[in-house]
C-alpha positions in Angstrom: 87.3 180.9 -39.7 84.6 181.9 -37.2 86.3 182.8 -33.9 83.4 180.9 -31.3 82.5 183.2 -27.5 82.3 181.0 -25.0 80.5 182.5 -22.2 80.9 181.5 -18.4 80.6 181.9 -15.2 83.9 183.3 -12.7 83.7 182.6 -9.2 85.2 185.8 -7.0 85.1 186.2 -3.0 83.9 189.7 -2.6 84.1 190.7 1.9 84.3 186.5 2.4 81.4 186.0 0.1 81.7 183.8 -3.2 80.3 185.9 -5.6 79.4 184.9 -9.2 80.0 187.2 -12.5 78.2 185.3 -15.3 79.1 186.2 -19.2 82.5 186.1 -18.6 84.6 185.0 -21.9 88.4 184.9 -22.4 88.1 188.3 -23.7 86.4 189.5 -20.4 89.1 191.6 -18.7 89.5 192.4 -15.0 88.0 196.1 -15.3 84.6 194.9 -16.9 84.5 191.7 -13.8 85.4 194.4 -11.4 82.7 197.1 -12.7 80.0 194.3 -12.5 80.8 193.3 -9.7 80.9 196.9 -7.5 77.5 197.6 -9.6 76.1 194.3 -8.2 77.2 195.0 -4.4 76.2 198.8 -4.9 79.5 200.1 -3.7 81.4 202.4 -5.4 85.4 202.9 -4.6 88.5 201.8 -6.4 88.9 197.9 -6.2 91.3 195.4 -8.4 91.1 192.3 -8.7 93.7 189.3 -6.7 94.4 186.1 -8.2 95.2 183.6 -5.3 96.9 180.6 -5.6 97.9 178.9 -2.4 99.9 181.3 -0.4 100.6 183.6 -3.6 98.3 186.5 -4.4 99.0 188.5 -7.5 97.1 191.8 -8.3 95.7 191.7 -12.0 95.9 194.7 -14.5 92.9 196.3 -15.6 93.3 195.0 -19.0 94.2 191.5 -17.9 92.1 188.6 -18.7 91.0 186.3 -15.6 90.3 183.7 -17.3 93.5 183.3 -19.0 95.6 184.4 -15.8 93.5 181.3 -14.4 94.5 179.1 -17.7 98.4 180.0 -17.4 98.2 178.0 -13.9 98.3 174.6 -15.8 97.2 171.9 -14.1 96.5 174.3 -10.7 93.9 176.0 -12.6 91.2 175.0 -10.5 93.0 176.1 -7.6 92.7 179.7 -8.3 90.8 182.1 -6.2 89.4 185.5 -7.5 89.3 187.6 -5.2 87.9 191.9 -5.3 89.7 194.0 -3.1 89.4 197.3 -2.4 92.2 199.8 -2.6 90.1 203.0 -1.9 87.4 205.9 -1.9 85.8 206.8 -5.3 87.3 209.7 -7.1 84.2 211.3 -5.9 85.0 211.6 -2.5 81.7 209.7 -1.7 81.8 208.2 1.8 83.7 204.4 1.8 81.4 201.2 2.5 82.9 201.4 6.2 79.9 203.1 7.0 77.4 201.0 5.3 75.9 197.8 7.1 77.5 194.4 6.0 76.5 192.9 2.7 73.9 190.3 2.8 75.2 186.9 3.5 73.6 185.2 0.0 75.0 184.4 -2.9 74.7 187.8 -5.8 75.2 186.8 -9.5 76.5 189.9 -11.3 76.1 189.4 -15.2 78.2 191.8 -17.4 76.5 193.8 -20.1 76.2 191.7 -23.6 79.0 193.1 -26.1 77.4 194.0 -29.6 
């Protein structure tokens, strides 16, 4: 049996802005989206990602997979909103983004690295 990749594209609102992470796959967890995605905006910091579904928000684990945290919504699947958030400075002690001008207002496609 040959276990088939599908990869995709996830949709996450990084500072109001719909971002897109392309190579995503069902094995894609929330640590590699969120790494992509901080590379991609050039911020550094400690962010998680939110799934939001109407009202609800739920914070996702590192080694949860969005896309089947999206698929376990049933027939609201398409309803669900990724969203980064961040929680706080690098472990670095680099200075936060507050200080850095607003991100661009255009749409940035983050691709994760291919998996050998």
């Amino acid at each position: 049996m040959v276990l088939e990749l599908v990869a995709m594209e996830l949709k996450v609102w990084v500072d109001g802005i719909q971002r897109v992470v392309c190579g995503v796959s069902e094995q894609t967890t929330c640590q590699e989206v969120v790494i992509a995605l901080a590379q991609a905006i050039g911020q550094t910091g400690r962010f998680v990602l939110v799934q939001r579904l109407r009202e609800k928000e739920r914070q996702l684990l590192p080694q949860e997979c969005p896309v089947g945290a999206q698929a376990t919504c049933g027939q609201f699947a398409n309803d669900v909103q990724f969203v980064l958030r961040r929680t706080g400075p690098s472990l670095s002690g680099r200075p936060s983004s507050d200080n850095c001008p607003p991100p661009e207002r255009c749409p940035v496609r983050a691709s994760l690295p291919p998996k050998p």
